[in-house]
C-alpha positions in Angstrom: -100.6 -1.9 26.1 -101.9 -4.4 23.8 -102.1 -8.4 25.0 -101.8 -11.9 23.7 -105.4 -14.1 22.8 -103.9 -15.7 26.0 -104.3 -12.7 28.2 -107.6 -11.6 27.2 -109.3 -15.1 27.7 -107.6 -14.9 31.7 -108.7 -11.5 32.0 -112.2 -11.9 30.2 -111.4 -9.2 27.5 -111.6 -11.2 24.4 -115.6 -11.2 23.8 -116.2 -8.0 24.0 -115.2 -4.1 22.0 -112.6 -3.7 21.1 -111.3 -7.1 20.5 -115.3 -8.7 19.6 -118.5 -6.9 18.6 -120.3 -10.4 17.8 -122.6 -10.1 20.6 -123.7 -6.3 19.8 -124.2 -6.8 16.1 -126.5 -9.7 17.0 -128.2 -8.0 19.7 -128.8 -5.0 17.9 -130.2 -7.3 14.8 -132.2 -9.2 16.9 -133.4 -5.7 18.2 -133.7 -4.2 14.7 -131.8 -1.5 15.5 -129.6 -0.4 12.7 -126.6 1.6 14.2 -124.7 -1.0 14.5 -120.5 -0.9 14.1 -119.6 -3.6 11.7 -116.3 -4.2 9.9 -114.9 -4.8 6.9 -114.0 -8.4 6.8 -110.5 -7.5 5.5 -109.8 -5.9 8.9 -110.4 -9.2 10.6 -108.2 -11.2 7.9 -105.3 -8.6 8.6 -105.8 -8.9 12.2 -105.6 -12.6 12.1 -102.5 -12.2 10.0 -100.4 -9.5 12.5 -101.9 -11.5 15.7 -99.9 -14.3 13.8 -96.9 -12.6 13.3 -96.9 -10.9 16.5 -98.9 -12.8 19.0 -100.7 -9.6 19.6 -104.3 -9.4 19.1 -105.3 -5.6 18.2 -108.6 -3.9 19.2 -110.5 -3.8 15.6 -110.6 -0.1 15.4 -107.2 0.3 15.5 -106.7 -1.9 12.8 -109.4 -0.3 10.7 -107.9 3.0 11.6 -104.1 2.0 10.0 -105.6 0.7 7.3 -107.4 3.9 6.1 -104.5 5.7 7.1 -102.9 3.2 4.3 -105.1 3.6 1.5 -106.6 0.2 1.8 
């Protein structure tokens, strides 16, 4: 179910939701528009850490999800 940074680069995964919202947060800047999904930083830091200790990169909802779920 989930893949490696490796996999999503072959299969062109890795720029775009759930694994990357860069390109829609600037877009939707760039268009003013201000429903726009951002994160928490601390959801990317504990993604880097478990893709780290896993090799598993994890869609950044599902990581903002556990971490509510946690109390964090």
């Amino acid at each position: 179910m989930y893949k490696s940074r490796k996999e999503l680069i072959e299969t062109g995964e890795i720029n775009h939701p759930p694994y990357s919202y860069f390109s829609q947060i600037f877009e939707s800047f760039h268009n003013k528009d201000k429903n726009v999904r951002m994160f928490h930083s601390s959801v990317y830091y504990v993604r880097a850490a478990l893709e780290k200790r896993t090799g598993v990169v994890y869609p950044l909802p599902y990581i903002e999800k556990i971490m509510k779920e946690c109390g964090k």
